[in-house]
C-alpha positions in Angstrom: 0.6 -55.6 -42.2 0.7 -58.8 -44.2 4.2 -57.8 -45.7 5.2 -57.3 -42.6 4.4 -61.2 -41.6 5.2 -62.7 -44.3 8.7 -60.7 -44.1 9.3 -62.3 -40.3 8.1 -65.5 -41.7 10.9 -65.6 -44.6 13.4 -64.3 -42.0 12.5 -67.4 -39.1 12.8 -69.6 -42.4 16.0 -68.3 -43.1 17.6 -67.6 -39.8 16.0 -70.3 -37.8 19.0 -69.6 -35.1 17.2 -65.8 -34.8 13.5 -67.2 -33.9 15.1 -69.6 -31.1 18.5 -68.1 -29.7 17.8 -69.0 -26.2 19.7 -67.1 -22.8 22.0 -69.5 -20.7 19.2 -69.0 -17.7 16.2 -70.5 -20.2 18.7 -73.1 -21.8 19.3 -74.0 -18.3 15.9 -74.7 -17.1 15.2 -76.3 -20.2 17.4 -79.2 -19.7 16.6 -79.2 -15.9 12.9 -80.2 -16.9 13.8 -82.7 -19.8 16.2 -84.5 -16.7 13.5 -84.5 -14.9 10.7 -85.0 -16.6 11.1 -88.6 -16.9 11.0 -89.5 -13.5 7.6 -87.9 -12.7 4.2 -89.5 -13.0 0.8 -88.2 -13.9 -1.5 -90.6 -11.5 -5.5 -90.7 -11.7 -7.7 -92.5 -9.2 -11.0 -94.7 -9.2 -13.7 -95.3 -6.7 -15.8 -98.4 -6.1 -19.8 -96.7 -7.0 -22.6 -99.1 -6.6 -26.0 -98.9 -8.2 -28.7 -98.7 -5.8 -31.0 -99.6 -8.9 -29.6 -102.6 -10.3 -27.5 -103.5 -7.2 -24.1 -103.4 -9.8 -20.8 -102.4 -8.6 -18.3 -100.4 -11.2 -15.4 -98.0 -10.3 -15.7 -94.9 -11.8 -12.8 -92.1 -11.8 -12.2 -90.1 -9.1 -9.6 -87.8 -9.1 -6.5 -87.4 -10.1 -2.6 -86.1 -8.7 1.0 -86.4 -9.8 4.0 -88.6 -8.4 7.8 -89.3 -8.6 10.1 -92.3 -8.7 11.8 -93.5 -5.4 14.6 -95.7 -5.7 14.8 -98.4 -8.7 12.2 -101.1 -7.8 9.0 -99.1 -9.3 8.1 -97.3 -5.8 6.3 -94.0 -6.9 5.7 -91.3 -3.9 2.8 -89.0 -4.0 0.3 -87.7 -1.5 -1.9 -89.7 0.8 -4.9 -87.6 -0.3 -4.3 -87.9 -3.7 -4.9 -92.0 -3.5 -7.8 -91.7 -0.1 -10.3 -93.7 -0.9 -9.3 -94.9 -4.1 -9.5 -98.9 -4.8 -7.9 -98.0 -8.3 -4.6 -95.8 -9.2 -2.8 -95.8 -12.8 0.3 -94.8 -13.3 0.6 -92.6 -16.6 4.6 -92.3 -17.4 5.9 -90.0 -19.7 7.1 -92.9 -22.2 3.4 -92.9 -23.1 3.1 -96.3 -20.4 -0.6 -96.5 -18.1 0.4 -98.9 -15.0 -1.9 -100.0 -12.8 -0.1 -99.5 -8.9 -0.5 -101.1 -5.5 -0.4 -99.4 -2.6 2.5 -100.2 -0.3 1.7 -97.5 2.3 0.7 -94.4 3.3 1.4 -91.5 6.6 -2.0 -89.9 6.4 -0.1 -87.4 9.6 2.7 -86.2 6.9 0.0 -86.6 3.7 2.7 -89.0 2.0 2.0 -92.6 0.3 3.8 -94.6 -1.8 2.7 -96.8 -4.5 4.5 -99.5 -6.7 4.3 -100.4 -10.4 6.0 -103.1 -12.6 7.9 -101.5 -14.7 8.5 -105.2 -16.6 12.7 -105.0 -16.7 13.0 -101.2 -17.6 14.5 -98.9 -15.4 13.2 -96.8 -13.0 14.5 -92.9 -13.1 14.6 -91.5 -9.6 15.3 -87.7 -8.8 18.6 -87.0 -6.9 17.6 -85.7 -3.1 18.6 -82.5 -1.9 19.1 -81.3 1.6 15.7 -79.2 2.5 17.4 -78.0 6.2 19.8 -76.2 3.9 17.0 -74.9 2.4 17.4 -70.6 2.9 14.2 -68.1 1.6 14.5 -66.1 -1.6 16.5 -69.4 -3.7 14.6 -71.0 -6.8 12.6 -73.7 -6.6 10.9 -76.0 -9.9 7.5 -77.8 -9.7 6.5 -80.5 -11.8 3.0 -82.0 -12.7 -0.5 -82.1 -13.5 -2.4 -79.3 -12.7 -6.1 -79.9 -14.2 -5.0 -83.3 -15.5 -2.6 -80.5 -17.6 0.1 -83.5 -17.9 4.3 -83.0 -17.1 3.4 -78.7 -16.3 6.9 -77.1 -15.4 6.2 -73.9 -13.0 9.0 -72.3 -11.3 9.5 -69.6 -8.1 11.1 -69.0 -5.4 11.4 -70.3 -1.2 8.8 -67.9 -0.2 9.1 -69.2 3.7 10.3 -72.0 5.9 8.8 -73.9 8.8 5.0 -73.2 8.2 2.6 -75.6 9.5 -1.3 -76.6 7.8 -4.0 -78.6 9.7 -4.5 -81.8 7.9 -7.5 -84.3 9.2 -7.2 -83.8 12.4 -3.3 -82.5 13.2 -1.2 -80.4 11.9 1.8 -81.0 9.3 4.8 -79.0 10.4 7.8 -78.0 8.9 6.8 -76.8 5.7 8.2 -75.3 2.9 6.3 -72.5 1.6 6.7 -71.5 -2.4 5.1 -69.1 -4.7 5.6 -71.7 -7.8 1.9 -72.3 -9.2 0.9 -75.3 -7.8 -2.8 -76.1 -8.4 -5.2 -79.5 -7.7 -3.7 -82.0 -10.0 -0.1 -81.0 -8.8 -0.2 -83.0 -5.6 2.1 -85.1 -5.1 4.6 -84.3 -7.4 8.0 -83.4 -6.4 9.5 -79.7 -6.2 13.5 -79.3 -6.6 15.9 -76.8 -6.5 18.1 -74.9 -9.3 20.4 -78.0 -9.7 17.5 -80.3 -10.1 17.6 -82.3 -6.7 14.4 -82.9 -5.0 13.5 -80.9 -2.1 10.1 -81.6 -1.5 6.8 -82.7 -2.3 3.9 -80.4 -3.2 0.9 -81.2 -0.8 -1.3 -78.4 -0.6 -2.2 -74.6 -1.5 -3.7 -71.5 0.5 -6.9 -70.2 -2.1 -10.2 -69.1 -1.5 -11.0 -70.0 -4.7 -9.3 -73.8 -4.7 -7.1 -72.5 -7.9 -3.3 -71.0 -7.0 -2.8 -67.7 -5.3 0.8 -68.3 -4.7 1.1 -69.6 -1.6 1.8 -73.4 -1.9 3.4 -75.9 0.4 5.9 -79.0 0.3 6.7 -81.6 2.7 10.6 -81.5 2.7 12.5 -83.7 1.4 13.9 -84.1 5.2 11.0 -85.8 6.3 10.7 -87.8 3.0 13.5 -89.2 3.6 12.9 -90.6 7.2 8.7 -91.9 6.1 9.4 -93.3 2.9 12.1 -95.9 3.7 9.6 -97.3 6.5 6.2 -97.3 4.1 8.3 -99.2 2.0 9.6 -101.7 4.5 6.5 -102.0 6.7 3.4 -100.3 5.1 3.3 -97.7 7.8 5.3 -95.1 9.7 4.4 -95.0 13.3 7.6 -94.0 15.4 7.6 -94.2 19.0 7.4 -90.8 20.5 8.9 -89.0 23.9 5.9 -87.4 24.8 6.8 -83.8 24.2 6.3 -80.9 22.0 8.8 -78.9 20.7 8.6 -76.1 17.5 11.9 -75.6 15.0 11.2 -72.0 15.2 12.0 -71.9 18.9 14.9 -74.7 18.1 16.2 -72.0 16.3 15.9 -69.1 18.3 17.1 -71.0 20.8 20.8 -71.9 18.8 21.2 -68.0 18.8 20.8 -67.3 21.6 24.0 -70.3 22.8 21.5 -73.2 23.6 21.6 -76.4 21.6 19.4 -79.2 21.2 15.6 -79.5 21.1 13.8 -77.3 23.7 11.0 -78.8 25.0 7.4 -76.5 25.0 5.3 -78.8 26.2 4.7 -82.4 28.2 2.2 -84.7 27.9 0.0 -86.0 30.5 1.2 -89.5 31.1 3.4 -89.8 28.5 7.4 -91.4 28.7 8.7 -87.2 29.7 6.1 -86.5 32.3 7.3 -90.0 34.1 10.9 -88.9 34.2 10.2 -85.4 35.6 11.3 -83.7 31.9 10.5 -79.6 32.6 9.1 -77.7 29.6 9.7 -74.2 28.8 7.9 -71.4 30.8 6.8 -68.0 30.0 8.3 -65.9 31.7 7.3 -62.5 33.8 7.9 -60.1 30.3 6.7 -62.7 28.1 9.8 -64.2 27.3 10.3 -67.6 27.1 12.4 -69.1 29.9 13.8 -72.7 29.1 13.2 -76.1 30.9 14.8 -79.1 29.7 16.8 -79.1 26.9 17.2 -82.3 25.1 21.1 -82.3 23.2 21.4 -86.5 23.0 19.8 -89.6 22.5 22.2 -92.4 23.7 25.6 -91.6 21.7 23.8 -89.1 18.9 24.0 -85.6 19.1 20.7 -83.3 18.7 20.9 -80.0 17.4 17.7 -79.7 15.5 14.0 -81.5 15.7 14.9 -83.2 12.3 17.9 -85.0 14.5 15.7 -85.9 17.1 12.9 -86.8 14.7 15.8 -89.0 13.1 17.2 -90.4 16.4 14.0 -92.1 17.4 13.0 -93.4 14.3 16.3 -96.2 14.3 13.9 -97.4 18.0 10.5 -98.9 18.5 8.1 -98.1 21.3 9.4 -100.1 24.4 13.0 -99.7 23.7 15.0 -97.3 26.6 16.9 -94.1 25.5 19.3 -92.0 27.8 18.7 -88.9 26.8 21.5 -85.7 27.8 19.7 -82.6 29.0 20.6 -79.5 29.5 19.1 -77.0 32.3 20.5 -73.9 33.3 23.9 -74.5 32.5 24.1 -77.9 33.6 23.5 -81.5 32.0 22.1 -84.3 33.4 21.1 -88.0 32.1 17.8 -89.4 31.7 16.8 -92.8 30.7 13.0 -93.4 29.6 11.3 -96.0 27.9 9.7 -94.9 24.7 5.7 -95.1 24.0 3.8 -95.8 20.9 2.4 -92.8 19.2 
């Protein structure tokens, strides 16, 4: 037995290019991770404790989550849970740098905060953005952080489902992508990407009995990213005005098979900008089916074919401004102009 391994050792000595011949798939992912590695962030918490003794305040660790570079001015996205209640976040970067961050804001509703750093004249490394409505189940997805405070941890899998929805606090995050890529407590926050790199979301939360992976982990797409972040960074909170409806992509889309475009409206709040203007929702019909009211397919001059482009559409508006919305009924469009309300 000992010739044996001391034979394989004299070989890898010999023939190093035999011990580490890697397959075009591995050499692949390989570089995909050193890209990216760069631009992610291992990010640990502090909470103010205080004595009850000696009447002393300290901040004490508290948790801890991963993040990602946004843009080149030091902005760091990661999850609003991961800094809750924190009054202290460093920023460990894979050059070996701890920053201390501020926080510039968060969207508790979508679980997504952005911090800031100094990076002191050196040069942020975002990720390229993908396109998560292009998104299709079955395709291979990367995830990147710290898992158990296990820094810069690649895992890969695959799309395992689109449009899923969680409970957070007290509503519901929608739109989800769902992966079977490990993702475990320490990987919040950090970004998942596609084959080519690009990001396409960010990992928020898992399904587990037992808190550790079984599998079934979600991201925030990068869709929705896109629309929150630019406003935490510009105002320190996202809070677009809102029609007063509820509408669900998997209907959406259902809906776009069936002929009908636009965003079909499910519901209509009590009160609300909709309800004022006599919008319809959908009702169910006499076999179960679902029988469509109002159909919204514009706001002013832009065209809506999915909830992410009406999502979009009212976020370039505050709450006050008037829309004119197209809508489509039973063959037939009409116009309806409605002043937005604050969410």
């Amino acid at each position: 037995m000992r010739l044996v391994l001391k034979i394989a050792l004299v070989l890898s000595l010999a023939f190093p290019a035999l011990a580490q011949e890697l397959t075009a798939p591995e050499e692949r992912l390989i570089s995909l991770f050193e890209t990216s590695r760069s631009s992610v962030v291992s990010i640990t918490t502090g909470q103010r404790r205080v004595d009850p003794w000696l009447r002393r305040a300290e901040i004490v660790p508290s948790g801890s989550g991963s993040g990602f570079f946004w843009g080149d001015e030091g902005h760091i996205v990661t999850n609003a849970h991961v800094i809750q209640r924190a009054v202290r976040a460093d920023i460990h970067m894979a050059d070996g740098r701890v920053l201390p961050a501020r926080l510039v804001g968060a969207a508790p509703q979508y679980d997504l905060a952005v911090l800031q750093v100094d990076l002191d004249g050196t040069a942020a490394e975002p990720l390229e953005n993908g396109n998560s409505g292009d998104l299709r189940v079955g395709q291979s997805v990367l995830a990147i952080g710290n898992p158990f405070g296990l820094d810069w941890t690649l895992t890969t899998g695959i799309v395992s489902a689109l449009e899923r929805e969680i409970p957070i606090g007290n509503g519901v995050i929608e739109g989800l992508i769902q992966t079977d890529a490990a993702i475990n407590p320490g990987n919040s926050g950090g970004p998942l990407l596609d084959s080519s790199g690009r990001l396409i979301g960010v990992n928020t939360a898992i399904f587990s009995p037992s808190g550790a992976s079984s599998g079934i982990g979600f991201a925030v797409p990068v869709d929705l990213v896109e629309r929150v972040v630019p406003q935490l960074i510009a105002n320190g909170v996202y809070r677009p005005p809102v029609l007063g409806i509820r509408f669900d992509p998997r209907i959406n889309q259902l809906a776009r098979e069936n002929g009908i475009e636009g965003v079909v409206i499910l519901s209509v709040e009590p009160g609300g900008p909709a309800e004022e203007v006599g919008l319809r929702a959908a009702q169910r019909g006499r076999n179960g089916g679902l029988l469509p009211g109002d159909v919204i397919q514009q706001v002013n001059t832009r065209r809506i074919v999915s909830g992410d482009d009406l999502s979009a559409a009212l976020d370039d508006y505050e709450a006050g401004d008037e829309v004119t919305l197209l809508v489509w009924q039973d063959g037939e469009t009409r116009e309806v102009t409605l002043r937005l309300a604050a969410p």
